[in-house]
C-alpha positions in Angstrom: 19.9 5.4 -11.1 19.9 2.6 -13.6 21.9 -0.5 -12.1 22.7 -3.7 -13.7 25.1 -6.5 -13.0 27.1 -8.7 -14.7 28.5 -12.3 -13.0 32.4 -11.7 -15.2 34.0 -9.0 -13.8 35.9 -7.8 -17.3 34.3 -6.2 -19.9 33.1 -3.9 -17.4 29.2 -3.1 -18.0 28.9 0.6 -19.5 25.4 2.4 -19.8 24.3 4.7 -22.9 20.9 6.6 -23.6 19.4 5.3 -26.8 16.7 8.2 -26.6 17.4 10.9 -28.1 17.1 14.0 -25.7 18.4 17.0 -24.3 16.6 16.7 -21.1 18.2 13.5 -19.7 22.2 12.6 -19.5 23.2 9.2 -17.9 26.6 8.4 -16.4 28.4 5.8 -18.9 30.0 4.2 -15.8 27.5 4.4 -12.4 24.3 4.4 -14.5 23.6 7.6 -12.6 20.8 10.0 -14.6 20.5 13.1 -14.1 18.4 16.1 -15.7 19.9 18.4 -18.0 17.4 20.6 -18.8 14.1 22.2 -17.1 10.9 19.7 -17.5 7.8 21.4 -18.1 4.6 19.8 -16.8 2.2 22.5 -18.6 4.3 21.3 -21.8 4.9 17.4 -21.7 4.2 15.5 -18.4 6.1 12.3 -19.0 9.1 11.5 -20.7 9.9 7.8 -22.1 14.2 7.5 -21.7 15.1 4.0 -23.4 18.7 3.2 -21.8 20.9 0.8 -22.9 23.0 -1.3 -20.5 26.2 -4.2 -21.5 29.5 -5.1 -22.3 31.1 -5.4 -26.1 29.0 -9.1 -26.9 25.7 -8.6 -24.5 23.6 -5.9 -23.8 19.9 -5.3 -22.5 17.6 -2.2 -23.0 15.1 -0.9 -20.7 12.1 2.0 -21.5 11.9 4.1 -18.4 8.7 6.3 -17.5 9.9 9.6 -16.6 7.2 11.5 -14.8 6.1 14.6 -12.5 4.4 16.8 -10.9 3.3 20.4 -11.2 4.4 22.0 -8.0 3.0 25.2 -8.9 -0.5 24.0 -8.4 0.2 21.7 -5.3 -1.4 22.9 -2.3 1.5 23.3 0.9 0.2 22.7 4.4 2.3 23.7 6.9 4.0 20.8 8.9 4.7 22.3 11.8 2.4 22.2 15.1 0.8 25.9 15.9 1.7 25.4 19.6 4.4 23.0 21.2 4.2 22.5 24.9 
């Protein structure tokens, strides 16, 4: 979640995505991002997601990293003891 505050209460702070993707969507009021489509680590590992934040006058952009992992070649121990006494 992107967050940002503002010390006047009016116009209220709205967020927009100045990248243009298909993979990422961003909540105009909460800031809240969320995936829209299925990343692929074999294809692209890391996204850059530039996202705007302000009111009518005043605004401020920020480059987020988006990265991952590929869980199909992470190794999974079990967590859980082999005997509880």
């Amino acid at each position: 979640m992107v967050t940002a505050n503002d010390i006047d209460i009016e116009p209220r702070l709205t967020y927009d995505l100045l990248t243009s993707t298909e993979m990422f969507a961003i909540d105009k009021y909460s800031g809240k991002m969320s995936l829209t489509g299925k990343l692929d680590h074999e294809t692209r590992t890391s996204h850059n997601v530039t996202v705007m934040v302000g009111n009518w006058d005043l605004f401020v952009t920020v480059i987020l990293l988006c990265t991952g992992i590929d869980i199909t070649n992470v190794k999974v121990t079990s967590a859980i003891p082999q005997s509880v006494k």
